[in-house]
N, C-alpha and C positions, 0 to 999 in steps of 0.2 A: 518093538512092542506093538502090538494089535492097538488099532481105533477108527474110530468113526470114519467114511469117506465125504468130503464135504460136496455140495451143491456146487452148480455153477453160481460163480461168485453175482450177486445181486447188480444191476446195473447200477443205482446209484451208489449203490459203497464203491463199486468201482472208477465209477466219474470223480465222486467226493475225493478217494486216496489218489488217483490220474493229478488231480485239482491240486494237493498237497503235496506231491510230489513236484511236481511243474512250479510253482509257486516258490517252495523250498529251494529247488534246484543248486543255486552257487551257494546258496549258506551250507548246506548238507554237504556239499562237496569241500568246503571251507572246512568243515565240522571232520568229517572224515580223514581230509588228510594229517589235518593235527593229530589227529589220535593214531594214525600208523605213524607219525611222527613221536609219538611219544614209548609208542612200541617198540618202535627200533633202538629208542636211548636205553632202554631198558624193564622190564617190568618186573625185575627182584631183585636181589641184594648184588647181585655179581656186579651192579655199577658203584656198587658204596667202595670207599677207602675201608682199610683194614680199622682205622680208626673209627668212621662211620658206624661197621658193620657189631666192632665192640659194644658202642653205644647201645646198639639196636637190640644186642642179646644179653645184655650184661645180667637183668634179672631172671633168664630161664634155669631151667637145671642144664646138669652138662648133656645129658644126652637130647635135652632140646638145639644144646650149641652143636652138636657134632652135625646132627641134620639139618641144620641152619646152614653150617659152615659148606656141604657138599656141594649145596647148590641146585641139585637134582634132585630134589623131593620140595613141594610146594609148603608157603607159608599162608595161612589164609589172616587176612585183618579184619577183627571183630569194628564191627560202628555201633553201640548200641545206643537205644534210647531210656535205657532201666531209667525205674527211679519209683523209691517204695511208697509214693503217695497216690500215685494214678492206678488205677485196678488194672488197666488194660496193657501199664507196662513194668508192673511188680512182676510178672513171672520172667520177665524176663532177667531176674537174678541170677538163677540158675542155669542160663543157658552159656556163657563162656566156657563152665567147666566141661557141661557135656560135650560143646563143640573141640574143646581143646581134647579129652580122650578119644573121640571118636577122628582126630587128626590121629592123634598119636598112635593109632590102634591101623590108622595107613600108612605109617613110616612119616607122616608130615608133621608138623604144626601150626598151630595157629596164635595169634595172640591179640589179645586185649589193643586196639588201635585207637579207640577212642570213645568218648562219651558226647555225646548229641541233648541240648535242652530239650523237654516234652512236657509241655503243660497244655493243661486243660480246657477249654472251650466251657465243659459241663462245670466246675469250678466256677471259672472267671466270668460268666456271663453275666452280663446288664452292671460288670467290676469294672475297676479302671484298669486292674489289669491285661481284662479281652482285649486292649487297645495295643497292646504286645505280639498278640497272638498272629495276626498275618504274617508280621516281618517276621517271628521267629521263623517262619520256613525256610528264608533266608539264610539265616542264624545259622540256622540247621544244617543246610548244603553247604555254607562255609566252614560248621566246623567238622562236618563230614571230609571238608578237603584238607583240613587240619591234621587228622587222625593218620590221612592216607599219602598225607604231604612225605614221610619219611621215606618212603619207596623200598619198603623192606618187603611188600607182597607181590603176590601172584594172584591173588584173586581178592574178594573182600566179600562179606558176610553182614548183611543189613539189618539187625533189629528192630522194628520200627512199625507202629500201629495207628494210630488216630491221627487228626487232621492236617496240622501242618507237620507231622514227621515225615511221613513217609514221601509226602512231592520232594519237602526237603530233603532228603534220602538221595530222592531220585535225581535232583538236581546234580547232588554231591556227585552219584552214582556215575551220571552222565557226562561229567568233565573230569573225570578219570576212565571214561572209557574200554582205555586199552585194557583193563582187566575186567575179567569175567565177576560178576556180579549176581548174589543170591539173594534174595529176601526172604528174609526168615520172619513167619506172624508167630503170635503168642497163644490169638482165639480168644472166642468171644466167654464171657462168662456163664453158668446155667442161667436157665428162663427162673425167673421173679415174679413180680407183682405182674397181672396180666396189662398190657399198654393202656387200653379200654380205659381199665380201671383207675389208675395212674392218671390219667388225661382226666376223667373226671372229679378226682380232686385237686387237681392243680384246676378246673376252673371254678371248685364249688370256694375254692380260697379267694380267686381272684376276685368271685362275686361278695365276699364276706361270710359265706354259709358255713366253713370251716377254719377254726385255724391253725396256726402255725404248727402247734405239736402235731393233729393228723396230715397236717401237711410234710414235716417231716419223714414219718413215720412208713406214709408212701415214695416219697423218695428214697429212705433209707432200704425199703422190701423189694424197690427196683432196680436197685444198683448195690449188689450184699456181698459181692465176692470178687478176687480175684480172674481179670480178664477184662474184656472189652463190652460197653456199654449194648444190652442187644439188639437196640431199633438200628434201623438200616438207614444210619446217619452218615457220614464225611468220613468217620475210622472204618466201617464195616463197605463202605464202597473202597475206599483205599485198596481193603485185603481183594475183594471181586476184581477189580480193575489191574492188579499185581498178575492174579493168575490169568487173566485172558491178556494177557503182554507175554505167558511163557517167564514169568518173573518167579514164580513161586511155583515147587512139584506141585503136581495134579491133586485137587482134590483138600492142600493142606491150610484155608483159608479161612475156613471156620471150625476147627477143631477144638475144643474146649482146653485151657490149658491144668495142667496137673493131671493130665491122664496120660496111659503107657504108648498111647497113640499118638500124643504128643510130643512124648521124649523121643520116639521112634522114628517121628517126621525129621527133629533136629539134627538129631544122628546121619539120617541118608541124607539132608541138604548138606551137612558137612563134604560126608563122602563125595557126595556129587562134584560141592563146586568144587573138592579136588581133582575129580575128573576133566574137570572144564579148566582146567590150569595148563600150561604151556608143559611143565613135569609130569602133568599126568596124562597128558599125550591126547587130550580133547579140547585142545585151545576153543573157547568160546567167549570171546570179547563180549563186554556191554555193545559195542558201537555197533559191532556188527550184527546184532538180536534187536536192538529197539531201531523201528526205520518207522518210518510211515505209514506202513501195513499195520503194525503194532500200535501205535498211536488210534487209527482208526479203531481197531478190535479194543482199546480201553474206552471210546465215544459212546462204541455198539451195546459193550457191556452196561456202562452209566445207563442204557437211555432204557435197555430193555429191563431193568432192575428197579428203573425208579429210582436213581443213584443221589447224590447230595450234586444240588448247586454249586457248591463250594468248586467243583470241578471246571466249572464253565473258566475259572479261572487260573484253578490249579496245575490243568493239564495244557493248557495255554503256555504258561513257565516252564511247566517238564518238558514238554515236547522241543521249545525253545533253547532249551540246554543241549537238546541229542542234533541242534542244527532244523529242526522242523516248524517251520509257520503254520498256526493250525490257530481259527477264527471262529466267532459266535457262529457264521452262515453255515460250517462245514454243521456245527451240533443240528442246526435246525433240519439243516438239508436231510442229514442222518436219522433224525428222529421222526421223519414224515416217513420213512419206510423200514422202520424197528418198531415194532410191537410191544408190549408194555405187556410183560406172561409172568410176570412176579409182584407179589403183594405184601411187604413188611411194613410194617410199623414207621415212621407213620402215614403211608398209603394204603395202610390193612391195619386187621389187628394182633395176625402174628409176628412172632420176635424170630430173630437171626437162626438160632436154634430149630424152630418147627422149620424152616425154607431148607434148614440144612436135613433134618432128619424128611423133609417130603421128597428130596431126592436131588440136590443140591448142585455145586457148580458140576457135576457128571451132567445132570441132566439138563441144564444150563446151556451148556458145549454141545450139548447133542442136537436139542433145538434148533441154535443158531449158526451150528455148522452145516445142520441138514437143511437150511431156509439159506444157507450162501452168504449170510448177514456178516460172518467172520472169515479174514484170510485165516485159511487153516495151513498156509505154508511156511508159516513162520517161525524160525528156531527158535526153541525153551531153552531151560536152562537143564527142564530133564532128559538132555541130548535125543529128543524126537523134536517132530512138527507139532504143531497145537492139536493134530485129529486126535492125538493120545490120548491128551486131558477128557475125553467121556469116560474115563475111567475115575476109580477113587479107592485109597489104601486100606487095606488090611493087613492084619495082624498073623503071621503063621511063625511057632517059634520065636517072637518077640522080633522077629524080623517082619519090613513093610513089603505088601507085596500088591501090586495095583489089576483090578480085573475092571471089566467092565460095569458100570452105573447102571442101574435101572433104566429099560426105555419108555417105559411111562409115570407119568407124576402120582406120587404116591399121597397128593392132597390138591386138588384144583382150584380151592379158596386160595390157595399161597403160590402155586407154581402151575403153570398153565403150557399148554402146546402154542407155539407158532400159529396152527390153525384155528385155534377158541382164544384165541386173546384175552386181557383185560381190558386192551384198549387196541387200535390200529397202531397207535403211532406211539413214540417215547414220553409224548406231554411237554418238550421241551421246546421255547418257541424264542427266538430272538423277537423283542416289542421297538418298534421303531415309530418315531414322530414328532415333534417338535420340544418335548421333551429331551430326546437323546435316544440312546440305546441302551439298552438291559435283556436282561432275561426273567423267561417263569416258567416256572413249572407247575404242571395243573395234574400232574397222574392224581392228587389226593382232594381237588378241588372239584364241585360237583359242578353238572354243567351248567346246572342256573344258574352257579356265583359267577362264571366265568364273561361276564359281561358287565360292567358296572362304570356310569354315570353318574357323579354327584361332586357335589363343592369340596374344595379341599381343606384340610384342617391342618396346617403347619408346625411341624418340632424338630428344634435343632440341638436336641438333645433326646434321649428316648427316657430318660427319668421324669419329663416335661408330662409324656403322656397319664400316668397314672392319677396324674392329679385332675385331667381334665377328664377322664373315664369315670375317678368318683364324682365328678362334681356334676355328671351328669350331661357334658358337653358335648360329646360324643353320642349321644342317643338320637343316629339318625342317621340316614344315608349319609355313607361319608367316605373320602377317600384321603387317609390318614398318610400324609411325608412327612418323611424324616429324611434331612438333609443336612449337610457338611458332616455325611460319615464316611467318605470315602478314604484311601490309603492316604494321599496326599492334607489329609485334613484332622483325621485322628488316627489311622492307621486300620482301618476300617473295622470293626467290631462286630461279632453276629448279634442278631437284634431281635432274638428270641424273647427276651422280655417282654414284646410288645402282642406276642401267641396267644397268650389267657386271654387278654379284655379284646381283641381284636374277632376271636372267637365265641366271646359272649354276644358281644355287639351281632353278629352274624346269628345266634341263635335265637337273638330278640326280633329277629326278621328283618334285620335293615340290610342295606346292600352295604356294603364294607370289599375297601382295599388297600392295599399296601403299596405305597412308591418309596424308592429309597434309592443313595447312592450308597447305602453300607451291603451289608450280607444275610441272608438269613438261609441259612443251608437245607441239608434234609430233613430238616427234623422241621419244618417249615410247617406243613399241614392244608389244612382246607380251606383259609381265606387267599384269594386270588393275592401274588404279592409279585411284582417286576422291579427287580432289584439288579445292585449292580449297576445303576446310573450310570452313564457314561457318554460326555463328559460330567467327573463330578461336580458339584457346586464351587466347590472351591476353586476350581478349575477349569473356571469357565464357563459353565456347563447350566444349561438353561433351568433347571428344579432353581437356581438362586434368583430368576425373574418371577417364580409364582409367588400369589400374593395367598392368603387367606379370602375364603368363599368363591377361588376362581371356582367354574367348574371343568373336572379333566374327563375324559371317556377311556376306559381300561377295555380293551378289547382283546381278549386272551385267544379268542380263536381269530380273529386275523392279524393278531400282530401287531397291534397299534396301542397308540398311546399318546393325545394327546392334550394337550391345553386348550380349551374351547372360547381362545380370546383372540379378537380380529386381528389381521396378521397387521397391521399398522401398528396399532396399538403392544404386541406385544415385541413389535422389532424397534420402537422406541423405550420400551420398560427396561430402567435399569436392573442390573443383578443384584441382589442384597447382599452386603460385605457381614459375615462374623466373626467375633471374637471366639479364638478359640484357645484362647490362654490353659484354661483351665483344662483343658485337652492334655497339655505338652509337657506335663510336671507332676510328680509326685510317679512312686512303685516302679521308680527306673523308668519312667515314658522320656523324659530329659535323655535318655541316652539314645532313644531312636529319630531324633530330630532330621540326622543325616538320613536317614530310612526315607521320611516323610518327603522330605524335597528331593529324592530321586526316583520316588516311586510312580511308575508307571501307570495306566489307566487299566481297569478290570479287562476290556477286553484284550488287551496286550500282558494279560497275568498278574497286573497287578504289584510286580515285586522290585524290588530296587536295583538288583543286581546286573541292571542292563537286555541289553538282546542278545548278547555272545557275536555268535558271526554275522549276523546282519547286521550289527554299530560297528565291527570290522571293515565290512565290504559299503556302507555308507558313507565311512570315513577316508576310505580309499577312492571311492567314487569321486568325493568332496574336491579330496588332495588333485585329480585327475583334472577335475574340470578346473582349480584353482591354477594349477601347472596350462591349461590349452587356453585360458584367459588370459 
């Protein structure tokens, strides 16, 4: 298929991926030969017992068992995330069946493999439930291994949209390797209430000027329908960062779900990953599509889009699972030479839909393959290189058929060339200093805020703040923490709660900032916030030495962050010890206990589930030196 010719590759994406690769080295090669290891035992039913295999098909029709039984026609395994309370993964009801006719309509099959938790962020937040919400990715990838543990397939088929689904997914995805993998999006829902709009009654509430019921009332005209929420949050980078991996066909990342363009995508990703199966004579492994090139090209993607923080963590763990080491320095290094050419919500004030109708990930691809910022040699899953993706599907005969995307922007408020930027760089900055380490992102912060000086105001819980905001304690240069949120400590929660009044305060003219070891993703906004602490409080980690009225200096353009108390004095201050009882109990938090005490530090992804082959190869290390001792 015809596309794009890319640039020579950019020097720094090239030193960065050099970097990642040298770095990874024995883990990826650890990583790798497991999974031709696991290829050779087998990757379809032909290793099951005749009793096994009975199991495996007992509830198809017969003429699912006869092509079952051949061997030589592929089974595809469904993962999905359905579940009819979340908008963004209600459509996905209906997508098993279409997948399973449009096997059956290849001679194959496919079946139901398993179902994956997916709860919500927009739901749970400032609840005791968000304290769930990390580890479910976890959750997730394990019960992704769950689904796939039987070994009945050839390939597998990933449903999966919002925040921690799809890394979870991908986790899963990438410790079953040896089969070729599809991700399959749902799409974002139509455009609603305008953001703008939306943002200003959520702070005329905050301030008391409206309430609850027109509060409501813009929430509900924002979020009306089946599909994915439309600002360009943690769900809607997920699907972006899928398709510049070659994870998902060209083009099918924001497509609205319930329309014939939708059904039409599900049907050819069917077909495809049948293609991509060992029976359908286009073997193409997970392991061998996601390498380090691919990793990079989902960084580039994050950083030129304006992508969710959530990432700086997320992809840390994904990448970790495929065998790749991949650190804060690589995003910062990356985003000093990615441009910032896209403007959603909330970095703009248009929604997922106008980025997609001004001329969308085609022209996306086009950009930043023609500026060299993406390996464009990287195998997809739509059996090309990534030059193909400047294309995007259409409909002829109800069949999909992909031409080339527009090569210029069909709105420059929302999507921008390479050469007219929004910004030079991605906005994404690792903050270092006597604090710890974290990150911010500033694409939606202006450049005044991005500098702020002032005493700090301490909460070790984010329900704390609302009462010092009305009481009026807060009217004043301030630089607002919130501390013991980290994974190890409640299981780190987004802390969007804290957007309205943090926002007001900033509109009242005072300098205002946000320190934190919890999360606060894309949807983050215009007050400077360096989050992600690390080490956290609970863990060591210097935010438990601040006191109330120290003063901290935020320094968003060069990277700093620190506490403005002599260094005697603050290398003698003890760390504050909290109780976090009330953290660890109640709405099933008691069942992630074990979660909490193996959870890793944000910039090591944050998740429990270990390193993979690097606690391998340290543990072997250990065993070496304790044998030459």
């Amino acid at each position: 298929m015809p596309g794009s010719t890319p640039a020579t590759l950019n020097p720094t994406v090239a030193k960065v991926t050099q970097r990642i690769r040298e770095r990874s080295a024995e883990r990826r090669a650890l990583y790798e030969r497991r999974m031709a290891d696991q290829h050779k035992r087998g990757v379809h039913r032909s290793e099951l017992s005749c009793g096994n295999l009975a199991h495996g098909f007992a509830a198809c029709s017969a003429q699912e068992k006869d092509s079952l039984k051949l061997m030589n026609s592929a089974n595809l395994g469904i993962i999905s995330s359905y579940n009819d309370m979340l908008s963004a993964h209600q459509p996905f009801e209906t997508f098993p069946e279409t997948i399973k006719a449009a096997a059956r309509a290849m001679g194959s099959t496919a079946q139901f493999a398993g179902g994956v938790p997916a709860m919500c962020d927009g739901v749970t937040q400032g609840q005791p439930g968000m304290e769930l919400s990390l580890f479910s990715r976890d959750v997730i990838a394990m019960a992704t291994a769950v689904g796939l543990s039987h070994n009945m397939f050839d390939a597998a088929l990933y449903l999966g949209v919002c925040d921690k689904i799809v890394p979870g997914l991908f986790i899963g995805a990438a410790r079953f390797g040896h089969l070729p993998a599809m991700f399959v999006p749902a799409g974002p829902m139509p455009s609603g209430l305008p953001n703008k709009e939306k943002a200003r009654i959520r702070q005329l509430y905050a301030e008391g000027k409206v309430g609850r019921e027109e509060l409501l009332q813009a929430e509900s005209d924002s979020y009306h329908s089946p599909g994915t929420c439309t600002f360009y949050g943690t769900a809607n980078s997920n699907q972006l960062m899928m398709e510049v991996m070659g994870l998902h066909l060209p083009g099918t990342s924001f497509v609205n779900p319930g329309t014939e363009m939708r059904e039409a995508l599900t049907r050819y990703a069917t077909e495809q990953a049948i293609r991509n199966t060992e029976p359908g004579g286009e073997y193409r492994p997970f392991y061998k599509q996601i390498d380090e090139r691919a990793i990079v090209n989902a960084v580039v993607g994050l950083l030129a889009s304006g992508g969710s923080t959530n990432h700086t963590m997320h992809l840390i763990a994904m990448a970790a699972a495929a065998g790749i080491t991949l650190n804060w320095d690589d995003f910062t290094d990356l985003s000093a030479v990615t441009p910032s050419i896209m403007k959603v919500y909330p970095n703009g004030q248009a929604d997922i839909n106008h980025f997609q109708a001004a001329g969308g990930m085609s022209y996306l691809f086009r950009e930043l393959l023609g500026a060299g910022l993406l390996h464009g040699d990287i195998p997809t899953v739509f059996g090309t290189d990534l030059t193909a993706y400047t294309q995007e599907p259409f409909l002829e005969d109800g069949k999909v058929v992909w031409r080339e995307g527009p090569e210029n922007s069909l709105d420059e408020e929302v999507l921008r060339p390479v050469a007219t930027p929004f910004a030079p760089t991605g906005g994404l900055t690792v903050m270092k200093g006597n604090l710890g380490r974290g990150v911010i992102k500033v694409s939606a912060v202006a450049e005044e805020h991005r500098v702020v000086e002032a005493p700090v105001k301490i909460f070790e819980d984010q329900n704390e703040m609302k009462a010092a905001f009305e009481s009026g304690d807060l009217d004043r240069d301030v630089i607002v923490v919130v501390r013991f949120q980290g994974p190890k400590a409640n299981g780190m929660p987004e802390l969007h709660k804290l957007t309205p009044f943090l926002g007001v305060l900033q509109d009242r003219g005072f300098k205002v900032a946000l320190v934190t070891d919890g999360r606060m993703s894309g949807a983050s906004g215009k007050v400077p916030a360096s989050i992600h602490m690390s080490p956290e409080a609970l863990d060591g980690g210097p935010l438990a030495k601040l006191r109330d009225g120290d003063v901290v200096r935020l320094d968003a353009n060069a990277g700093t962050l620190e506490a403005k108390v002599d260094a005697a004095t603050w290398a003698d201050r003890e760390r504050v010890v909290a109780n976090l009882d009330h953290y660890h109990v109640g709405l099933g938090r008691e069942l992630f206990s074990g979660f909490r005490h193996l959870a890793m530090r944000g910039e090591e992804g944050a998740g429990s589930l270990g390193g993979f082959e690097a606690d391998d190869l340290a543990r072997q290390e250990g065993q070496i030196f304790q044998e030459d001792a």
